[in-house]
Backbone as CSV, one residue per row, in Angstrom:
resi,resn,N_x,N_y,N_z,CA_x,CA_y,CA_z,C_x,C_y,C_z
1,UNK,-2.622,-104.926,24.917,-2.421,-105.347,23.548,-2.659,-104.200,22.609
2,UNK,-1.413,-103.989,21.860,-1.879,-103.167,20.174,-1.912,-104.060,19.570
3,UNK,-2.767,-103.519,18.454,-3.010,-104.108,17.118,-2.454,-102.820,16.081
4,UNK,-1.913,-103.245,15.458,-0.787,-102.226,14.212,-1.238,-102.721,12.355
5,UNK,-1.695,-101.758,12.177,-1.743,-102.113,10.887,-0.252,-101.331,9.887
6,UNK,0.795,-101.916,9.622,2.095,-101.520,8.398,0.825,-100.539,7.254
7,UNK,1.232,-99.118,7.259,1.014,-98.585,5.974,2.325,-98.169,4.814
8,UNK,1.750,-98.088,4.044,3.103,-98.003,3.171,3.428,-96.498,3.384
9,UNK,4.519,-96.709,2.690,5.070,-94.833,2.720,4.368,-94.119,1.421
10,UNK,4.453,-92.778,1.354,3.990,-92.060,0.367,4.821,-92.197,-0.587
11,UNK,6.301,-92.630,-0.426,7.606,-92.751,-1.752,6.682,-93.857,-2.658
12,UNK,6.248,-94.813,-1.462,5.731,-96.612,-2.426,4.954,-96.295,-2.679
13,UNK,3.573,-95.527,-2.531,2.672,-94.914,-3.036,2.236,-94.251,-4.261
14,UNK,3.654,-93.806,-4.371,3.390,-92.853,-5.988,4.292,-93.426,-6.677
15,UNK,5.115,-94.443,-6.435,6.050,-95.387,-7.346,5.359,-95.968,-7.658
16,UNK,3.903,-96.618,-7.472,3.283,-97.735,-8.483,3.750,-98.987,-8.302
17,UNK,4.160,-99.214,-6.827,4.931,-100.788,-6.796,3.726,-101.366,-5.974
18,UNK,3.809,-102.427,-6.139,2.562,-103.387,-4.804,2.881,-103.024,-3.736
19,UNK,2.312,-102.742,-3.013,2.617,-102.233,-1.512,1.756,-103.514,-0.522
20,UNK,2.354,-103.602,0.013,1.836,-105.384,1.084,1.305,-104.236,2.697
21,UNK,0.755,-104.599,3.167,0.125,-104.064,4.727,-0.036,-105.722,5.385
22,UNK,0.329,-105.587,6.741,0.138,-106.281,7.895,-0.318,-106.332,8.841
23,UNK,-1.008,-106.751,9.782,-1.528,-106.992,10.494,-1.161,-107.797,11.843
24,UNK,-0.975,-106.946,12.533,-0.089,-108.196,14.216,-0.732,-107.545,15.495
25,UNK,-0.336,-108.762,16.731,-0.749,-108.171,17.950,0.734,-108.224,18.607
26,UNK,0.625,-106.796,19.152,1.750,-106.854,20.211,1.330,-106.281,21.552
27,UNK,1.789,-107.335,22.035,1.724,-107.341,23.698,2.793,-106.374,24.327
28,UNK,2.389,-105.160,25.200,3.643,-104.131,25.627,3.143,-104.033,26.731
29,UNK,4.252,-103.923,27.738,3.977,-103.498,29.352,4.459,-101.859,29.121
30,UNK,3.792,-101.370,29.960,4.404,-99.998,30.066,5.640,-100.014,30.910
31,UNK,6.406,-98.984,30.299,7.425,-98.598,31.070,7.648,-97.372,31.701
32,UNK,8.501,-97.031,32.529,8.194,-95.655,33.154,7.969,-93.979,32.424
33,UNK,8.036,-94.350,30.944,7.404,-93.681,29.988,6.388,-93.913,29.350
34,UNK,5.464,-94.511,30.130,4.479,-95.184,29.049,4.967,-96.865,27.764
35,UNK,4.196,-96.095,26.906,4.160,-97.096,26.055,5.660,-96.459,25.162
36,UNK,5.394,-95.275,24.920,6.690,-94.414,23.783,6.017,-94.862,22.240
37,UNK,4.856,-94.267,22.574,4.442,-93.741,21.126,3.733,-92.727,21.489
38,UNK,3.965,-91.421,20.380,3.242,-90.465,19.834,2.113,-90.765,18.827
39,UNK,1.029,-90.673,19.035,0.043,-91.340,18.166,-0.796,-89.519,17.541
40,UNK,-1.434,-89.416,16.349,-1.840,-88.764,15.869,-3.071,-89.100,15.215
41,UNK,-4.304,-88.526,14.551,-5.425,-88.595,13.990,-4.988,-88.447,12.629
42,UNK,-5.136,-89.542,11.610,-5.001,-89.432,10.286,-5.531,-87.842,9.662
43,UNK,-6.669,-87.507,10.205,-7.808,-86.327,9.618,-6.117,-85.187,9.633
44,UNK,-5.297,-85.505,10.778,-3.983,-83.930,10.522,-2.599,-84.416,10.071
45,UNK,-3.298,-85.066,9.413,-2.010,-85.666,8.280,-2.347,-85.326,6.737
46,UNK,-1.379,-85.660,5.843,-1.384,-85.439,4.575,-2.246,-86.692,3.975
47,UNK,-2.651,-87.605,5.029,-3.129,-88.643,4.654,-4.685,-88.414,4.394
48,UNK,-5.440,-87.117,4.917,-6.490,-86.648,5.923,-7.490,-87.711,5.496
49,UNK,-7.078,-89.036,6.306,-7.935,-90.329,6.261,-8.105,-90.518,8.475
50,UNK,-9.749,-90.629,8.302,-9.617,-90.993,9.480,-8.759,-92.226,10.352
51,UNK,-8.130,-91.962,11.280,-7.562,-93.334,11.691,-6.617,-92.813,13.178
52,UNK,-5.917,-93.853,13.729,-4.782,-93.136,14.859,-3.993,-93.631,14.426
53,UNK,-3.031,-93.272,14.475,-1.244,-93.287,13.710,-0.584,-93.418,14.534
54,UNK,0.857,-93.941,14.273,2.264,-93.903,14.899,2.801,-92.351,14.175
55,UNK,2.886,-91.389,15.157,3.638,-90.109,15.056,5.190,-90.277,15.461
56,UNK,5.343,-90.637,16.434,6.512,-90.558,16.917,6.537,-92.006,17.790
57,UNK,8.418,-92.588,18.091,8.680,-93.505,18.838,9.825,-93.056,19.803
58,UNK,9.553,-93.254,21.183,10.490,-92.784,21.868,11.181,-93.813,21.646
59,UNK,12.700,-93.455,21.659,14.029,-94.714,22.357,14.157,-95.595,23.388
60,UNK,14.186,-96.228,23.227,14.649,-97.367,24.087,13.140,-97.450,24.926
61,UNK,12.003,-97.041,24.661,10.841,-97.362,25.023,9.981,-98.887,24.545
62,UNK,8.957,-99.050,25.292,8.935,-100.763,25.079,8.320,-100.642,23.220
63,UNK,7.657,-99.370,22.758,7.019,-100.095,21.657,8.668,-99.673,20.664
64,UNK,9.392,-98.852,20.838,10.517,-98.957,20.279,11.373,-100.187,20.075
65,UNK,11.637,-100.694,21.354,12.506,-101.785,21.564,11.910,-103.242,20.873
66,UNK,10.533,-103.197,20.761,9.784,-104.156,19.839,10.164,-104.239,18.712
67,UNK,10.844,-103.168,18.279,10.894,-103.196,16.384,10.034,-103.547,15.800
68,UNK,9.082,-103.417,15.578,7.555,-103.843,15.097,6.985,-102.932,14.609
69,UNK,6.617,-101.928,15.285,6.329,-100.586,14.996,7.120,-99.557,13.991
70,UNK,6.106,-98.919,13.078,6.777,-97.408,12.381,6.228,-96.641,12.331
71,UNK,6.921,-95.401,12.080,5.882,-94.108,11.809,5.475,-94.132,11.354
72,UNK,4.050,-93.758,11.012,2.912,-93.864,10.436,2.132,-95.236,10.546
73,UNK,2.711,-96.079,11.365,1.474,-97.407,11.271,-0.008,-97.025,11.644
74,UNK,-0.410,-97.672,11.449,-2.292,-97.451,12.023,-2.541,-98.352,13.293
75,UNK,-2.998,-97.740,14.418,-3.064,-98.575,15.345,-4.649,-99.065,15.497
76,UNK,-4.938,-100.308,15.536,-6.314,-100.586,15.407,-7.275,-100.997,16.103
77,UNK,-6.414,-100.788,17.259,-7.016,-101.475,18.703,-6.206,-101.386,19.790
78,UNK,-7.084,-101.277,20.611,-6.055,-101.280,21.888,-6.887,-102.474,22.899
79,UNK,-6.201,-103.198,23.955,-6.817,-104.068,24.758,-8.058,-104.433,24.341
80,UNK,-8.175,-104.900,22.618,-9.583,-105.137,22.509,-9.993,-104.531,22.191
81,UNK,-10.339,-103.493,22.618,-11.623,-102.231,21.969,-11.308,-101.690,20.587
82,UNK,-11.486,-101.761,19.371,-11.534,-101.334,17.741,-11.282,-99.585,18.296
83,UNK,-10.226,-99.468,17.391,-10.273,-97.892,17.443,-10.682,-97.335,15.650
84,UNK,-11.153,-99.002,15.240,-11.948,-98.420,13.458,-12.866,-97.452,13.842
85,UNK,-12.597,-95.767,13.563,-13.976,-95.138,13.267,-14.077,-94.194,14.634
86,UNK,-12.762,-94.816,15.558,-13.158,-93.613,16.488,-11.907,-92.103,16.250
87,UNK,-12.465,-91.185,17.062,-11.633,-90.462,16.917,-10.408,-89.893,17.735
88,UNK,-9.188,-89.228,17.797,-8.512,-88.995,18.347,-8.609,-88.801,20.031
89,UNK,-9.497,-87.846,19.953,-9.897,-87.741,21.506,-10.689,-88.967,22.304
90,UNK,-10.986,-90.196,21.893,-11.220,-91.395,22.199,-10.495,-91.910,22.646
């Protein structure tokens, strides 16, 4: 199981519009690529907010094929365990 938190983009950010965030669980089997996400540490982003991110989505990979997922979501858990507060190498 992921848990994905929707962040807004930096465009909705500095437009001053309400920006909405979500919250879901998605269930993914791996596929012979894994999951097909590139995940990153907020701290090496422009965001430099601690957190783990959606960097990249491979194609036709299972968290791709979900459509659920975007770049930059916040991932907030994995099988349970809170990834609030930990860090990349965790």
């Amino acid at each position: 199981r992921a848990y994905a938190l929707a962040t807004p983009t930096s465009s909705s950010l500095s437009s001053g519009e309400d920006d909405s965030c979500s919250v879901f669980v998605v269930e993914l089997e791996r596929g012979p690529i894994g999951l097909g996400m590139g995940l990153i540490d907020g701290l090496h982003t422009t965001l430099n907010c601690p957190g783990i991110y959606i960097r990249t989505l491979l194609p036709d990979s299972p968290a791709a094929s979900d459509g659920r997922f975007g770049i930059g979501d916040r991932i907030l858990a994995v099988n349970g365990t809170s990834l609030i507060g930990a860090d990349y190498d965790r």
